[in-house]
C-alpha positions, 0 to 999 in steps of 0.5 A: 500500500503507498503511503498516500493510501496508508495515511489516508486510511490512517487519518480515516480511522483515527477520525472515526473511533467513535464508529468503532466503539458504537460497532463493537457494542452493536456486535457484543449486543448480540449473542452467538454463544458456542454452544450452542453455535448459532450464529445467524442474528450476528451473520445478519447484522454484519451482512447489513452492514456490509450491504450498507457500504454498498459491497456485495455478500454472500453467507455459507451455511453448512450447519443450521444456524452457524453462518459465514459470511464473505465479503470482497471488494476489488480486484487481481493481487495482492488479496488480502484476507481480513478474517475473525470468527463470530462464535463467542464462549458462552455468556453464562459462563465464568464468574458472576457479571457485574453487567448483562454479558450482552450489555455493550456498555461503554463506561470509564473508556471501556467496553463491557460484555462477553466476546469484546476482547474475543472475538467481537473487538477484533470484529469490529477493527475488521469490519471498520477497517474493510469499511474505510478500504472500501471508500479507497480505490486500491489496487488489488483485492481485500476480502472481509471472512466471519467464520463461525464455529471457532470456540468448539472445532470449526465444523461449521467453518468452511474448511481450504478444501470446502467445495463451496468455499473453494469454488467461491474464491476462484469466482473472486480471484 
């Protein structure tokens, strides 16, 4: 990447942690517990948000309810892979929550609720970061995967060697 396109999406994503942090509360808000896996209403809510940025999705479901979703803008090489999974450890499990598990408060500067270090923040920086590359006009490919069933042996996420998964990618290649 030159550094005109390393710094405007520097300048870019410095002028909007606030989008960030709202998010990431969005996301934590939504429960996708593993177990039992699914993961549909937060596969919905990132397809929608992806959509709303004007990109085209596709969502893999090969187990009821455990969803992935892929999104890709541009075109040829380099491809970079932007990937997290939606599967989160439980929320009624650990010690007892001084908040709802799902309650994506900010307070004190933090963010509180179950999968906001693991993997929801991480979500979140993805999806902001594809969002900002999706206004850029770079050469090459970026591609945005949530894969689900990450916490329990990723028997829902499509695998290198998936049929599906494989075809998908060399129609985007």
């Amino acid at each position: 990447m030159s550094s005109n396109y390393r710094d405007r999406l520097l300048d870019d994503l410095e002028a909007d942690v606030k989008g960030l942090v709202e998010l990431c509360s969005s996301l934590v808000k939504i429960p996708s517990d593993n177990p039992p896996g699914d993961t549909s209403k937060l596969a919905s809510f990132i397809q929608g948000y992806l959509e709303s940025l004007g990109v085209a999705v596709e969502t893999y479901e090969p187990v009821e309810g455990v969803v992935n979703v892929v999104s890709s803008i541009g075109e040829g090489n380099p491809h970079l892979i932007l990937n997290g999974h939606l599967d989160q450890f439980p929320g009624d499990v650990g010690g007892e929550w001084s908040r709802s598990p799902y309650s994506g408060e900010v307070s004190g500067g933090e963010l509180h609720g179950r999968g906001s270090g693991d993997m929801k923040g991480g979500l979140a920086s993805l999806l902001h970061c594809f969002s900002k590359l999706s206004a850029l006009s770079l050469p090459g490919k970026v591609t945005f995967t949530g894969t689900s069933d990450e916490e329990t042996g990723a028997d829902g996420a499509p695998s290198g060697s998936s049929t599906t998964w494989k075809a998908s990618a060399e129609t985007r290649s």
